[in-house]
C-alpha positions as CSV (number, residue, x, y, z in Angstrom):
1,X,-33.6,-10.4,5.2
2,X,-33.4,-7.0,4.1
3,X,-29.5,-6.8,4.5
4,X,-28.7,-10.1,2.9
5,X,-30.5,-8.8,0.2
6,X,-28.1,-5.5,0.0
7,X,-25.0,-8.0,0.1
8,X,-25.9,-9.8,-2.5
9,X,-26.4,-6.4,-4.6
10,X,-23.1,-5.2,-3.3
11,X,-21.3,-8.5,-4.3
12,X,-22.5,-8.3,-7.8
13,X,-22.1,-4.8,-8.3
14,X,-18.1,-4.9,-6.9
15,X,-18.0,-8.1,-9.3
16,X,-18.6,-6.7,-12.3
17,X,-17.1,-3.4,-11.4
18,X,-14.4,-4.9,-11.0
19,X,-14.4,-7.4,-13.7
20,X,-14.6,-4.3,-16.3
21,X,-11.8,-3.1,-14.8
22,X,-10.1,-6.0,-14.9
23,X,-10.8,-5.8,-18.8
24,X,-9.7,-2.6,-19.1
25,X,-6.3,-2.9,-17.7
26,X,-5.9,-6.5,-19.6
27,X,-6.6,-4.6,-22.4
28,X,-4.4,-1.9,-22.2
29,X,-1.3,-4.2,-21.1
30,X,-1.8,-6.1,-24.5
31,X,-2.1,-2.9,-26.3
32,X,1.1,-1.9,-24.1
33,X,2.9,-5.0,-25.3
34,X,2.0,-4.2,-28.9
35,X,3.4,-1.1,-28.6
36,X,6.7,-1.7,-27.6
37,X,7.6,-2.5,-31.5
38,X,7.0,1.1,-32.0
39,X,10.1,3.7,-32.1
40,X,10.1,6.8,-29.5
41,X,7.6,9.3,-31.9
42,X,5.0,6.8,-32.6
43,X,5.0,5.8,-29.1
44,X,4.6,9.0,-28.0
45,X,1.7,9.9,-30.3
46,X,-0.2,6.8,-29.4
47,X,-0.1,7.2,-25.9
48,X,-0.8,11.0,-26.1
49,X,-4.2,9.8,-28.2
50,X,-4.7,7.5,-25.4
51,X,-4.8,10.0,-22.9
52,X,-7.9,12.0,-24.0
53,X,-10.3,9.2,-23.8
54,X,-8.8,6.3,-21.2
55,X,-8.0,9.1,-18.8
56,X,-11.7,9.9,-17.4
57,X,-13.3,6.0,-18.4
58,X,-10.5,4.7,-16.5
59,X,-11.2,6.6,-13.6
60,X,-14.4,6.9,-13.3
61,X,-14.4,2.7,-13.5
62,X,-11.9,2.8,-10.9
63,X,-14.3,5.3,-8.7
64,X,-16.7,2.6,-9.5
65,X,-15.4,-0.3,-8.2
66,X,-14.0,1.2,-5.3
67,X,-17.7,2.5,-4.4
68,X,-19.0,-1.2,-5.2
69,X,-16.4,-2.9,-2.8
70,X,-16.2,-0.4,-0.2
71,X,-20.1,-1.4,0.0
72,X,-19.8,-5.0,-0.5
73,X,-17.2,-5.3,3.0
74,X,-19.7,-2.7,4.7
75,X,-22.6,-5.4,3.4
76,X,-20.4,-8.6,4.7
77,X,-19.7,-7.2,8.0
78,X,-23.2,-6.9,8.7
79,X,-24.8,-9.8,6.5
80,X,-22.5,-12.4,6.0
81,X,-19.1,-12.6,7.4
82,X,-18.2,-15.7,5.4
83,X,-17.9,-12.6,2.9
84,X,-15.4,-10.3,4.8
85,X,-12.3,-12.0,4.5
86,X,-12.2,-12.3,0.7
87,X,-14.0,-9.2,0.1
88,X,-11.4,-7.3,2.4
89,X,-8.4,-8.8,0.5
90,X,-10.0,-7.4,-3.0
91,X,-9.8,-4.2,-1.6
92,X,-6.6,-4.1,-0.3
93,X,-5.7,-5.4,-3.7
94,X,-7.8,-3.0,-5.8
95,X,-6.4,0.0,-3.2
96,X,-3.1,-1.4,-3.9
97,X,-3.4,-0.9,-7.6
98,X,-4.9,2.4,-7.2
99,X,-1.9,3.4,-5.1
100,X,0.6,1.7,-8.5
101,X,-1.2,4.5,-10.1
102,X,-0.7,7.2,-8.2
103,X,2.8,6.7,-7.3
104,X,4.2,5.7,-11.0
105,X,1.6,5.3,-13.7
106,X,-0.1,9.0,-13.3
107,X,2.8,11.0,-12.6
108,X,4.4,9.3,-16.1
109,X,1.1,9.6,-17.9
110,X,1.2,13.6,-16.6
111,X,5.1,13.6,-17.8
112,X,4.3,12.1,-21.5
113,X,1.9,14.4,-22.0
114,X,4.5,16.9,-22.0
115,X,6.6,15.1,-24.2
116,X,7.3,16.5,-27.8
117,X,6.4,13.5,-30.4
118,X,9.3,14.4,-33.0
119,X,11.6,14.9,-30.2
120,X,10.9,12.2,-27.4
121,X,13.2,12.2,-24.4
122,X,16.5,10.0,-24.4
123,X,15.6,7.5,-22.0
124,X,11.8,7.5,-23.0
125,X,12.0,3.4,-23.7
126,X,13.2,3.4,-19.8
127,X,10.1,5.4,-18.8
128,X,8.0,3.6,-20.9
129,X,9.3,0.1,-19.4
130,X,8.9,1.6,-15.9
131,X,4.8,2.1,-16.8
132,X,4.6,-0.9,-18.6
133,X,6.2,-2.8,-15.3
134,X,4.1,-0.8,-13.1
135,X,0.8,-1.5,-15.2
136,X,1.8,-5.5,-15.2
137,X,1.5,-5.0,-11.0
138,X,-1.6,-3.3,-11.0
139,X,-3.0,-5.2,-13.3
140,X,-1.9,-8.5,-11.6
141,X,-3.5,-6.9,-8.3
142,X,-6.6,-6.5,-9.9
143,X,-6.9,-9.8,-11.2
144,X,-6.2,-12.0,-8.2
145,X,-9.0,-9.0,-6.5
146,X,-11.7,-10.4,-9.0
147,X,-10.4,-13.7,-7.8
148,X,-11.4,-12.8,-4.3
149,X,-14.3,-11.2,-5.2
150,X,-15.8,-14.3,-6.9
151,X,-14.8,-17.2,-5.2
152,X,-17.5,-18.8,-3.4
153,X,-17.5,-17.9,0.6
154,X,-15.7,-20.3,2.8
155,X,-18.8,-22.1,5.2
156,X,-17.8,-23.7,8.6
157,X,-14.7,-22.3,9.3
């Protein structure tokens, strides 16, 4: 009783971590879109404005989530393994994004912050496109993770 209980809690709470995550990056890749009207200083200066405040909120909501799922395929295992299978995917997903972020979107973010807004790099529209690409995955990744993490369980298989 007690654990099914606990499931349910962890379900919810990777559901909506998630699905303010999801936000976030949706939000951003339209922002991202809008952006790409904008010549190489004015790029630059947005996303260096960016940085201060998306930075830690994106992070912390990503520590979030991760915490909520990790719990939620500790919860199916023991409560409900109708749960496991989905719930597993949605972290493999949301680890998937985090590792999109590691790999390309962090070390760019940690390069643009560097970058002098009067005097962008060259090939900053190829950098930019290479974040924007890399977002688009992650973002995809987190979406179809929500999927998984709120479709109804699978009975009778």
């Amino acid at each position: 009783m007690r654990s099914g209980i606990l499931a349910r809690i962890a379900r919810s709470a990777s559901q909506i971590c998630c699905g303010i995550l999801v936000g976030v990056a949706l939000t951003v890749l339209v922002l991202e879109l809008a952006l790409r009207s904008l010549d190489g200083p004015h790029y630059v200066v947005v996303r260096q404005a960016e940085y201060e405040y998306f930075t830690w909120f994106i992070g912390a909501v990503f520590v979030a989530t991760l915490i909520a799922v990790v719990t939620a395929v500790t919860q199916a295992y023991k409560a409900d393994r109708s749960l496991l299978r989905p719930t597993l995917i949605a972290l493999v997903l949301i680890l998937l994004a985090v590792a999109v972020t590691l790999v390309v979107n962090g070390p760019i973010n940690l390069e643009q912050q560097r970058w002098n807004a009067q005097a962008p790099p060259t090939d900053w529209a190829r950098i930019r496109d290479r974040w924007q690409m890399a977002h688009a995955v992650r973002t995809a990744a987190l979406c179809v993770a929500l999927g998984y993490l709120t479709a109804p369980p699978r009975r009778g298989r």
